[in-house]
N, C-alpha and C positions, 0 to 999 in steps of 0.2 A: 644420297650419292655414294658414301662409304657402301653403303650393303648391295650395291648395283656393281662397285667393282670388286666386292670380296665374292662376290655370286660367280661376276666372270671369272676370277684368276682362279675360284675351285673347278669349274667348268673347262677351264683352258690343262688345268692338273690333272684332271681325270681322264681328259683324252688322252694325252701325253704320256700318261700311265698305262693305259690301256694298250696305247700301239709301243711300249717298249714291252710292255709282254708278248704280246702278238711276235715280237720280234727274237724271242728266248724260246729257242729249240733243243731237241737233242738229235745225234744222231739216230736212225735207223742203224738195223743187222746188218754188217757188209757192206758200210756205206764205202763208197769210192768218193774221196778228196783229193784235188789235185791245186797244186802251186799255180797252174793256170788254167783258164776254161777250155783254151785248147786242146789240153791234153786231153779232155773227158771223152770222146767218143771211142779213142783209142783203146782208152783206161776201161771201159765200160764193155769192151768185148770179150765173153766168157772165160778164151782161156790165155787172156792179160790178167782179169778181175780177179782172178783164183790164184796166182803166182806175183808174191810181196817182193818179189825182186826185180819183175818188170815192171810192176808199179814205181818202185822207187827211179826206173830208170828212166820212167818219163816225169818222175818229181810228185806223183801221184801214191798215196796210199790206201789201204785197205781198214777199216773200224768197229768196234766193237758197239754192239748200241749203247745207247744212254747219257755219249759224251755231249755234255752244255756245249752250246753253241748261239751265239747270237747274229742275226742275218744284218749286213754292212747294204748288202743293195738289192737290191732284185731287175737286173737290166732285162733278161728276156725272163720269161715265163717259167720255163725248165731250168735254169741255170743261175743259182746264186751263189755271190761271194759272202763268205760268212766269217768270223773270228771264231775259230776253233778254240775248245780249253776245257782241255785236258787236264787231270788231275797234276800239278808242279807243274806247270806255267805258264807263270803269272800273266797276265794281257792276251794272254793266246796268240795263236796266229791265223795269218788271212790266209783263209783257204777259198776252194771253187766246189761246189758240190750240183750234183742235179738236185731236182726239190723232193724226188725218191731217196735219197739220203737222209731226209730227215723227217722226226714224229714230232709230234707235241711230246711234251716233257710225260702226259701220262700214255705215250705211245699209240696214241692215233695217228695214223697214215694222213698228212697231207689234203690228200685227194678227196678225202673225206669231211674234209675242218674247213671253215671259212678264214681261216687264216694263211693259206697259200695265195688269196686273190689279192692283200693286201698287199 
């Protein structure tokens, strides 16, 4: 009976492990992040996306690739809110990004990975 539930609770560890990695991204080049989802299609039009001072003024900004990031939900397809974090500080913050905003930490595209359907 012991080795029936040490069998489960490593069974139940390994999934758990497996989908918080699935859940550890980084940004993509030029990602667009915004304080809210709303802001994104605004945020996402070329020449908003290219000027940090419009961006900031819908609460949105502009990134450099590679920043960690761990995904908080996935409510539509295209649009997740994720914890940004940034090198100094600490907990990150929630942000909204499209899912072209982010790679796998060895910079694969999304679109490509089986970890965008999760």
């Amino acid at each position: 009976m012991r080795i029936l539930a040490v069998s489960l609770l490593l069974g139940v560890l390994a999934v758990t492990g497996a989908q918080a990695a699935d859940d550890e991204l980084v940004t993509a080049a030029n990602a667009i992040l915004c304080l809210s989802p709303t802001s994104l299609d605004q945020a996402s039009q070329p020449e908003i996306a290219q000027n940090q001072n419009r961006l900031r003024g819908l609460h949105c900004m502009r990134t450099a690739s590679g920043i960690p990031l761990t995904v908080i939900e996935r409510p539509h397809a295209s649009i997740w809110k994720v914890s940004f974090r940034p090198e100094g500080i600490s907990g990150g913050v929630t942000l909204w990004g499209r899912v072209t905003s982010f790679t796998t930490p060895d910079g694969e595209p999304l679109i490509h990975s089986t970890r965008a359907a999760r």
